[in-house]
C-alpha positions in Angstrom: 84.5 143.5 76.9 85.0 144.8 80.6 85.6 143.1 83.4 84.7 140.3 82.1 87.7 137.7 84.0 85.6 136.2 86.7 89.0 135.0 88.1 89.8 138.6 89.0 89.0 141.3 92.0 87.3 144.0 90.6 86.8 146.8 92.7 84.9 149.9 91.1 83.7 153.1 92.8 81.1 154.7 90.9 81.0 157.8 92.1 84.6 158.1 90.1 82.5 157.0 86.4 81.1 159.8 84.0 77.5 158.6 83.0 77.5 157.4 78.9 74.4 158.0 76.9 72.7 155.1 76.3 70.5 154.4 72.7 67.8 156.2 74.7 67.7 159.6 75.6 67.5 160.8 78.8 69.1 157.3 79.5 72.4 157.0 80.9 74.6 154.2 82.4 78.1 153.6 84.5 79.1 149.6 82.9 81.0 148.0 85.6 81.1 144.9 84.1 79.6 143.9 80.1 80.3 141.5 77.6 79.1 143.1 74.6 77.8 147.0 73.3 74.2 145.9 74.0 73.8 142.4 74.4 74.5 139.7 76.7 76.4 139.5 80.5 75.9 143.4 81.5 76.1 144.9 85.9 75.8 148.7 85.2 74.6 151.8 86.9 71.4 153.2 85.1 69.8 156.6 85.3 66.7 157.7 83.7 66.2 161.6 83.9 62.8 162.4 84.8 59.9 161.5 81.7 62.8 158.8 80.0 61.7 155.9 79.0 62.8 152.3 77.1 61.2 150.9 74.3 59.7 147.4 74.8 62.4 144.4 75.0 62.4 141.1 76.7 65.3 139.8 78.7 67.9 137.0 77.4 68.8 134.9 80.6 66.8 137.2 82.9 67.0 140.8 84.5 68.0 141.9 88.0 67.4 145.3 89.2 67.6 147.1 92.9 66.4 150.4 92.6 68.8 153.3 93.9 66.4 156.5 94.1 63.6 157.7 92.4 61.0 155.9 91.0 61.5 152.7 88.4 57.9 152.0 86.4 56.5 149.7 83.6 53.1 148.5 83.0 53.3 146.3 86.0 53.4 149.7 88.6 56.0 151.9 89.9 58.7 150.6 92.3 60.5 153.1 94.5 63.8 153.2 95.9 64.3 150.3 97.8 62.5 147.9 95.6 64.2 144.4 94.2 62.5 142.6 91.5 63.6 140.0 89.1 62.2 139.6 85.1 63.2 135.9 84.1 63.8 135.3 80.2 59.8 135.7 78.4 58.9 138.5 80.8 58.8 141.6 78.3 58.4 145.6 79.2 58.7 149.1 78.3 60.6 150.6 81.3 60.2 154.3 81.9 60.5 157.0 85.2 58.3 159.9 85.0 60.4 161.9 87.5 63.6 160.5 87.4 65.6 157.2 89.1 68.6 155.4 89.7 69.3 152.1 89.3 71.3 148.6 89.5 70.6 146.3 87.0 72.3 143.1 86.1 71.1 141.7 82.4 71.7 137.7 81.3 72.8 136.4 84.4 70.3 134.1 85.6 71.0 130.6 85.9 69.4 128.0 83.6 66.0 126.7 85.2 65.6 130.3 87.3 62.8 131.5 86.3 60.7 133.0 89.1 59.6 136.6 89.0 60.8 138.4 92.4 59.5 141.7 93.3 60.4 142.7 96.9 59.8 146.4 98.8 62.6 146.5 101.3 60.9 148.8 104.0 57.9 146.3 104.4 60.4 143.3 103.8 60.9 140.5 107.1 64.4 141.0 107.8 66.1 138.2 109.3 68.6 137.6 112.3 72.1 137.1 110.9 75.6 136.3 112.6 76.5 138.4 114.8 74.9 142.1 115.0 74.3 141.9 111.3 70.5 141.8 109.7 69.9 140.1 106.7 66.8 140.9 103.9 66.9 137.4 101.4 66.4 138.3 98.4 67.0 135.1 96.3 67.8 131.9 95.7 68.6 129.3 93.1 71.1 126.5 92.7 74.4 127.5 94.5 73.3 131.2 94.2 71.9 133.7 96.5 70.8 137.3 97.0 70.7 139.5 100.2 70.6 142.6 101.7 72.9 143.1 104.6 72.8 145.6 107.4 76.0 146.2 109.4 75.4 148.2 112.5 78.5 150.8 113.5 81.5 148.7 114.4 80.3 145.6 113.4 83.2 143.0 113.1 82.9 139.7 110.9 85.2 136.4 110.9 88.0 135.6 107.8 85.6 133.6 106.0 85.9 132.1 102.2 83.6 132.5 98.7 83.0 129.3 97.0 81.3 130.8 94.2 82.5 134.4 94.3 81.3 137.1 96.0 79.6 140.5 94.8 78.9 143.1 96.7 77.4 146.5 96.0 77.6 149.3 98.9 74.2 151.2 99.1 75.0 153.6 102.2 77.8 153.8 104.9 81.1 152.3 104.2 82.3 148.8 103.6 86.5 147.7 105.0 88.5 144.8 104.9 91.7 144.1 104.7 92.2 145.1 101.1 90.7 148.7 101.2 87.8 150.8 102.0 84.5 150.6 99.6 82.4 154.1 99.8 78.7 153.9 99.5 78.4 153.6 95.5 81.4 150.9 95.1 81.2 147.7 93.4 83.4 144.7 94.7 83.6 141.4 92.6 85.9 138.6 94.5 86.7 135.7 92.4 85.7 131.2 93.8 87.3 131.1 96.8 88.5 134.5 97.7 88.6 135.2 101.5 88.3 138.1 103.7 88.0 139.6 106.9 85.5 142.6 106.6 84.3 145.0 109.0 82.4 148.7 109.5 83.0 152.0 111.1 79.8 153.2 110.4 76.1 152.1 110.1 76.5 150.4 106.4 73.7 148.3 103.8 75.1 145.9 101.1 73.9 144.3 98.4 75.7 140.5 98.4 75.3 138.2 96.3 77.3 134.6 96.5 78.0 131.1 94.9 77.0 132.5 91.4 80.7 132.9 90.1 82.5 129.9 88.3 85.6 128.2 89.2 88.7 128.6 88.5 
């Protein structure tokens, strides 16, 4: 198992992992967190060199994938970097990239009853008005769990605020601070049910957050 306590911080910069060969070639992955070799509760880093590709396999408790660069395809099209899309348990397919892509995925983590397929291009999204400076692209929702991507303009400041629920965060570009370090574009920050923090940018920075989906102590 890895990082598998969900009553823990876990902070991860990914830029600091060496990619491990998947059972694919030309398929290659940075685990952050898994619960098994290749099966079950899995948040990795995936890269498919260019003409890589997955045999066909359906999803246990769903798929969730944001795609990094390159281009991410299956027999339902090709989704370029920037794209979000969700595969809910019964949705099958035989992922491949003909010239190469990165990508985050998080495998069997839906939550019971979620079942909607999500597919979402971020550069044609509606972005919303959030607190603050801060823009906000909804991504999901279900139960006490949602998805969003958040833009923080240069110097943006945010209140000391708490997680019911947890907190995950992954940094696409720019630079995410709070109190209890500084998160590179590439890190991964899990905060535990009720964790708290005061977070703020230098630069121009875009997050992946998602909240409420953690369990409690």
């Amino acid at each position: 198992m890895l990082n598998m306590d969900f009553e823990s911080s876990v902070v991860i910069d990914s830029n600091q992992l060496d990619w491990i060969a998947s059972p694919r070639p030309g398929v290659w992955r940075k685990p952050l967190a898994r619960e098994e070799a290749e099966r079950g509760h899995a948040t990795s880093i995936v890269r498919y060199d260019a003409g890589a590709s997955f045999s066909e396999h359906g999803h246990p408790l769903g798929e969730e994938i944001l795609v990094l660069d390159g281009v991410f395809s299956d027999a339902t099209g090709d989704y370029a970097a920037g794209t979000y899309f969700r595969n809910p348990e019964g949705f099958r397919h035989a992922p491949f990239s003909e010239s190469g892509c990165v990508i985050l995925v998080k495998l069997h983590q839906f939550q019971l009853g979620d079942d909607a397929h999500v597919t979402i291009e971020i550069d044609t999204a509606d972005w919303k008005i959030g607190q603050g400076n801060l823009k906000v692209l909804p991504l999901h929702a279900y139960g006490s769990e949602s998805v969003a991507l958040v833009h923080w303009p240069a110097g943006e400041k945010f209140h000391r605020h708490v997680h019911p629920g947890g907190e995950e965060i992954f940094v696409i570009k720019g630079e995410f601070i709070d109190e209890h370090g500084r998160y590179p574009a590439g890190s991964w920050i899990r905060r535990p049910h009720m964790s708290q923090h005061r977070p703020y940018v230098e630069a121009e920075t875009l997050l992946w957050v998602k909240v409420g989906h953690l369990p409690a102590k």
